[in-house]
C-alpha positions, 0 to 999 in steps of 0.5 A: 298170798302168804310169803314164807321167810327164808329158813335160817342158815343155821339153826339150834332148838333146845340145844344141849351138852352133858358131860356125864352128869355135868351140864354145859350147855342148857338148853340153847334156841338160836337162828342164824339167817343166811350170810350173817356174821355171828359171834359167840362171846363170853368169858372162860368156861361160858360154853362157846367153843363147845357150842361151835364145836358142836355145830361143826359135829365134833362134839355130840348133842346130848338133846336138841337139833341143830339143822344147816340150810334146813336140812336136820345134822344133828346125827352127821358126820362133820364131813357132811354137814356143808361147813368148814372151820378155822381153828386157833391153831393154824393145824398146817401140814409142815411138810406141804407147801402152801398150794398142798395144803389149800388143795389137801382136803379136795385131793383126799375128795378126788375133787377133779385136778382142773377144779382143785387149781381152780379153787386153790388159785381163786382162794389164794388171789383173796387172801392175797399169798399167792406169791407164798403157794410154793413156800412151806408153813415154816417160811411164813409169819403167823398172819400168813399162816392163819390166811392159809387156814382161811383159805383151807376152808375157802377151797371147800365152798361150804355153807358156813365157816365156823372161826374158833379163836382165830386170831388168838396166836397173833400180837395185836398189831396184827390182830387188827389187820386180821380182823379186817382181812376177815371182814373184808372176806365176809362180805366178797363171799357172803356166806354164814360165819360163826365165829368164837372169841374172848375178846369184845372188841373183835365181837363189837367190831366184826359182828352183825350180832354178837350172842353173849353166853355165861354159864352156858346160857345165852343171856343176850343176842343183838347187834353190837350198838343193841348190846352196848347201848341196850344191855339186858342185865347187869352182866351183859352191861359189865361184859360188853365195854371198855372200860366196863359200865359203872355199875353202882350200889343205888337207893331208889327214892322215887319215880324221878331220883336214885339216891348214891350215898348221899347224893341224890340223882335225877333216875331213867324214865321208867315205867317200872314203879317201886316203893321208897328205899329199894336198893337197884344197880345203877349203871353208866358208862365211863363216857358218859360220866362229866368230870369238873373242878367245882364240887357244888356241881354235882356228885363228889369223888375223890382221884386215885388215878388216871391214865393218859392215853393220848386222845382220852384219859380215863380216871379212876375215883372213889365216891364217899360210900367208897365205891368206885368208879370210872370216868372218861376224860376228854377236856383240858383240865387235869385232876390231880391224884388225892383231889375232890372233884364233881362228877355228872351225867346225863339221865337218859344215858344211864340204867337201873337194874334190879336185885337179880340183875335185871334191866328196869325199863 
């Protein structure tokens, strides 16, 4: 017997977006399964939040379909299409009281009286204010606010929430504390969650996978250790990572050797075979980068900087070629600024990439 798999919660085919003869969003094929948390992330411009926006209905497809639980809403109104959304601006009614602006949505849908105190006392004991439902939003901190636009989309039950920049607005500090609030939301509902940000390390630390988009194109989908330890191409590996990975100018010398500047270092295993004197990128991660005194143990640097953060200290260096490069510090020995020292590594830790970019495997 043949067991069909489960439709996805959400999926893109062929998705497209043109602004006039301009063209953002190229092409887009993508499957989200049922109670999955998903971010979209890449830098300014890259067509994320158009392309929440655009499941959500609020911009038109130019060409492809997007379908929710199955069901094609490529052509539906916002209204109809099961979900609710989160924006960077909480968008509160300021003259509402916490409890009018859970129920506002599920008033204007003549939702049953009896139904709308259910749903408005249910959201509010998750996200803990509801010693705040009487309060208007001028009398709470921006992290109350956001869990009353949370909650807003709570009360509706839909088939998938879609987060766009939620945390945007806040300080760091209480980022963090949003962050596993919203973590934490996730997995006591269990629905489908989009979520869009700039910022890597909300994606690393929220994500079950995280699709990284440039130029409004996805360049790789993944979890986030896949992404981080598995980068599909150069930009994936400086995009995903703080610090960035290393990502250096190298001669290909042979099968076991990449050659930077003068220094000839041991290569990845690779099935890929190339002819002497190749140029590739080679990458490495600051982390996984060994810094020492002794200059006959591996390949020289010159400091220029360093900064003690405490548990880590990351140290900036200059190799003879003059490129540079950065190193993640953890031993006791302290380098000076202008002093030469001996970098390290590993290997099997290391990439190569080809010149379009392209991971060599």
């Amino acid at each position: 017997m043949t067991i069909e798999p489960p439709c996805a919660s959400v999926a893109l085919t062929g998705v497209r977006k043109s602004f006039g003869s301009l063209d953002v969003i190229h092409g887009i094929d993508l499957a989200i399964d049922e109670g999955e948390f998903v971010i979209f992330v890449g830098p300014s411009g890259c067509g994320k939040s158009t392309l929440l926006r655009m499941i959500a209905g609020l911009e038109e497809v130019t060409d492809g379909e997007i379908a929710i639980k199955g069901r094609d809403v490529t052509d539906l109104d916002p209204s109809d299409r099961g979900i609710a959304m989160v924006f960077q601006s909480y968008a509160l009614y300021p003259h509402m009281s916490v409890r009018d602006n859970l129920a506002f949505g599920l008033t204007m849908s003549r939702t049953d009286a009896a139904e709308i105190d259910r749903r408005v006392s249910q959201a509010s004991a998750i996200l803990k204010i509801a010693h705040l439902l009487d309060r208007r939003p001028g009398q709470l901190s921006g992290g109350q606010r956001q869990r009353v636009a949370i909650g807003r989309a709570i009360v509706r039950k839909p088939d998938v929430f879609l987060f766009d920049e939620p945390l945007s607005n806040l300080d760091a500090e209480l980022r963090v504390s949003m962050r596993i609030e919203i973590a934490r939301l996730h997995r006591e509902l269990g629905n489908t969650m989009i979520y869009v940000t700039h910022d890597q390390t909300e994606a690393m630390t929220l994500a079950d996978r995280i699709v990284i988009l440039r130029d409004g194109r996805i360049e790789q989908v993944g979890t986030p250790r896949e992404v981080y330890e598995d980068p599909a191409n150069t930009f994936v590996a400086g995009f995903i990572g703080s610090p960035r990975m290393n990502l250096l100018q190298a001669t290909w010398v042979d099968r076991d050797r990449i050659r930077i500047g003068d220094t000839a270092l041991e290569a990845p295993a690779l099935q890929a075979n190339f002819a002497g004197n190749t140029t590739v990128t080679f990458g490495v991660r600051p982390e996984h980068l060994q810094l020492s005194e002794s200059c006959e143990q591996g390949m020289p640097a010159i400091v220029e900087f360093s900064e003690y953060l405490g548990s880590t200290r990351y140290v900036y260096c200059r190799l003879a070629d003059g490129q540079t490069i950065t190193i993640e510090h953890r031993t006791d020995f302290d380098p000076k600024n202008g002093s030469t020292v001996a970098l390290s590594m590993t290997a099997g830790r290391c990439f190569v990439f080809d010149d379009q970019g392209l991971r060599l495997r």
